[in-house]
C-alpha positions in Angstrom: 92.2 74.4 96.9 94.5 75.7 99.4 97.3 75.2 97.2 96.1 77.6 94.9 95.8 80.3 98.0 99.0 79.8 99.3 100.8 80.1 95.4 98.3 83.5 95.2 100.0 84.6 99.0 102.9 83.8 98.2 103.1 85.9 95.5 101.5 88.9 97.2 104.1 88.3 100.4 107.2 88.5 97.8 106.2 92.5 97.3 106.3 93.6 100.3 109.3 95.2 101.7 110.1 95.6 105.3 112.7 98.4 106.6 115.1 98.3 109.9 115.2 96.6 112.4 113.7 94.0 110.2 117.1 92.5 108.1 116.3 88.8 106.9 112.1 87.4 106.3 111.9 83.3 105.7 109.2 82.2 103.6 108.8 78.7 104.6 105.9 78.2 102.3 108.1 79.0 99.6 111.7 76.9 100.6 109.8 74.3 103.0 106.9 73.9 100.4 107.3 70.1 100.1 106.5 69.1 104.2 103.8 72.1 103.8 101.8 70.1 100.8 102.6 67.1 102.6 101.2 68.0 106.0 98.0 69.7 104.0 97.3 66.5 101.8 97.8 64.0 105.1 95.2 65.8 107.4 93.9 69.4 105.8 91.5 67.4 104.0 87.8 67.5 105.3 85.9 69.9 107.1 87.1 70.2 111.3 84.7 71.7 114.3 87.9 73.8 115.6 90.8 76.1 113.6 93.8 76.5 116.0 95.4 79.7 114.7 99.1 80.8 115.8 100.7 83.8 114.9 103.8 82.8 112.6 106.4 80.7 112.5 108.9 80.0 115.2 112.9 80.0 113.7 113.2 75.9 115.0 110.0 74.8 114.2 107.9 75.7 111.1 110.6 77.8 109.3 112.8 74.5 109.5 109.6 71.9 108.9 107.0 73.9 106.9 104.5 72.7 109.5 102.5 75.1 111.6 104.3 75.2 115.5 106.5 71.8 113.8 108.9 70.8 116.1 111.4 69.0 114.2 110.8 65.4 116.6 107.2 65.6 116.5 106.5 66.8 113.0 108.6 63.8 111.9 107.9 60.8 114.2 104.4 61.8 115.3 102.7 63.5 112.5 104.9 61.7 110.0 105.7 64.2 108.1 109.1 64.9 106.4 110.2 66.1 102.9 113.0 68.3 101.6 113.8 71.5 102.7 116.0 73.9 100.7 116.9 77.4 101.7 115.9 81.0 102.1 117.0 82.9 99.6 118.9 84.8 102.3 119.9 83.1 105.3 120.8 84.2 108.5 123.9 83.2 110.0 122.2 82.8 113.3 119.3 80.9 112.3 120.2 78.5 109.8 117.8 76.6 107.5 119.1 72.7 108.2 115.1 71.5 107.2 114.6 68.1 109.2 118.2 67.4 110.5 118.0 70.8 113.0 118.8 69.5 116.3 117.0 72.2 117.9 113.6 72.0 119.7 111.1 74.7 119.3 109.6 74.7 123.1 106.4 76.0 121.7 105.3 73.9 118.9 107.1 70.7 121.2 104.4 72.0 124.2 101.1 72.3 121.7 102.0 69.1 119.3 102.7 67.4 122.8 99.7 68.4 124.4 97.8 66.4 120.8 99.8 63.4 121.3 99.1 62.7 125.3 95.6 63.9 124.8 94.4 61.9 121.5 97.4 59.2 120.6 97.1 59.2 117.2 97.1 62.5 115.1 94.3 60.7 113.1 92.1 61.0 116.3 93.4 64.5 117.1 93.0 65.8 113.4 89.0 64.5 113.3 88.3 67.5 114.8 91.3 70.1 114.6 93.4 71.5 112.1 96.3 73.9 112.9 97.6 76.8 110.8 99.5 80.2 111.5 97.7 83.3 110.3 101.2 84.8 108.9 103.8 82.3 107.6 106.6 84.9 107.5 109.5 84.7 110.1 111.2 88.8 110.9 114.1 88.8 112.3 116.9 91.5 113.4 120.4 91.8 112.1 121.4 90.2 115.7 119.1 87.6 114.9 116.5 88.2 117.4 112.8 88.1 117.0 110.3 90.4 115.5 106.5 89.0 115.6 104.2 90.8 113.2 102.4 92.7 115.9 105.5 94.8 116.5 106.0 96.0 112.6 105.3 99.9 112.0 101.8 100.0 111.1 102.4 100.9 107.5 104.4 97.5 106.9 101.9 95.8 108.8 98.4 96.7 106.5 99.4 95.2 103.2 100.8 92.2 105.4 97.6 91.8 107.3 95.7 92.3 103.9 97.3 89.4 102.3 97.0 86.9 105.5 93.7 88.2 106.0 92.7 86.5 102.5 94.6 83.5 103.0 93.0 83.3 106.9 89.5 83.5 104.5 90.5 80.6 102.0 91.2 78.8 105.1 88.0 78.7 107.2 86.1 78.3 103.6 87.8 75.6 103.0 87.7 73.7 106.8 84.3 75.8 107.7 85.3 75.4 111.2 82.6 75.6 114.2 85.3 78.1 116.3 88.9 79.6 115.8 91.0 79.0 118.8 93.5 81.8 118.8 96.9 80.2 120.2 97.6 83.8 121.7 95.6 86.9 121.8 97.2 88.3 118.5 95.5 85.1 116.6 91.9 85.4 118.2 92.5 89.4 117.4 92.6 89.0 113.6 89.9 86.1 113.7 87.4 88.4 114.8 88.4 90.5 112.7 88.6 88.6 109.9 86.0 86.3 110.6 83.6 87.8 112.6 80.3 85.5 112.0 82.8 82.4 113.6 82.8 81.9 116.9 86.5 82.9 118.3 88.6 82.2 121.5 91.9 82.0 122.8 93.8 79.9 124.9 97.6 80.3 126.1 100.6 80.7 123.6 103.1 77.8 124.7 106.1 80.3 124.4 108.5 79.9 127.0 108.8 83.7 126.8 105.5 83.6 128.8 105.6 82.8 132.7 102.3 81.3 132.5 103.3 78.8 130.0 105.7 77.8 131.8 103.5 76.2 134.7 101.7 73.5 132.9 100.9 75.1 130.3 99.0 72.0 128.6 96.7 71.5 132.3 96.1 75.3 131.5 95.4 74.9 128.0 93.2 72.1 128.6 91.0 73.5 130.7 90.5 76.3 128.7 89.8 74.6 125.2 87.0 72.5 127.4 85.6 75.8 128.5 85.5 77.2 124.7 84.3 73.9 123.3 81.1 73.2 125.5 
């Protein structure tokens, strides 16, 4: 059961300490666990030809939601998913925790859930053949509140990080035995081969409006490439 791999990283994450410029670390599969069982139990049920992997959480999608690249709107009205979200044990002042009634948009996870809905309609049709997860579920962030992916930590923070969301990445593709990882982003397809290497693996565009590439039809870009991957 995934459950029962998440409860085991979960525990694992909790003893890991992280040092400057790393000053606050949500958990949202610890404070958002209710949407996260609830997304799992809805569509992370039966085997699926194609694992999109992301890199972690974005601070106004899944550390709000508990769903991977969950934009508040579409996690909610689309994928019907919504459940009570309580707090980080410490919050930053800058990126509050408000669960489902943030008003903020995270571009990314609006671009890639958005791309699902005009493509297949119903996330029932979408879901038949992908399931979407990020390969850490830990948000870094700096005292000024900015950003720190897991690609940026000092090497010795990063090992027993990678160790623990290498496992969990394992229970995963046991569990949906997909045909081919799609990294979302080439830090994603990076730990998929690595991780994974008898699976087929690709990438396609992260959505992140930090990229200029995404920014110019970025789901016509991702499109084409997912057809390309999937033949």
């Amino acid at each position: 059961m995934l459950s029962t791999a998440i409860d085991r990283l979960n525990k694992r994450l909790a003893k890991l300490r992280f040092s400057p410029p790393v000053t606050h670390i949500y958990n949202p599969n610890v404070y958002a666990r209710a949407p996260l069982d609830m997304y799992l139990r809805k569509y992370g049920i039966q085997p699926r030809e194609v694992l999109m992997l992301g890199m972690n959480p974005g601070p106004w999608g899944m550390a709000q939601t508990g769903v991977p690249f969950g934009d508040v709107s579409i996690a909610r009205d689309w994928l019907k998913v919504e459940a009570p979200v309580k707090k980080p044990k410490r919050e930053h002042p800058k990126r509050p925790i408000d669960g489902y009634a943030c008003e903020r948009s995270e571009v990314s996870g609006a671009r890639l859930w958005g791309w699902a809905r005009a493509t297949y309609g119903q996330p029932e049709k979408f879901f038949a053949r992908f399931f979407v997860w990020n390969y850490c579920p830990l948000v870094f962030m700096e005292d000024g509140g900015k950003n720190v992916t897991p690609d940026k930590l000092p090497a010795a923070e990063a090992a027993p990080l990678y160790a623990a969301c290498d496992e969990m990445l394992l229970a995963v593709v046991a569990h949906f035995q997909p045909r081919i990882i799609v990294g979302v982003g080439a830090f994603a397809q990076m730990r998929a081969q690595l991780v994974c290497p008898e699976v087929k693996s690709g990438r396609i565009l992260h959505p992140s409006p930090a990229s200029p590439l995404a920014n110019k039809d970025w789901a016509g870009t991702a499109a084409k490439q997912l057809e390309t991957l999937l033949r």
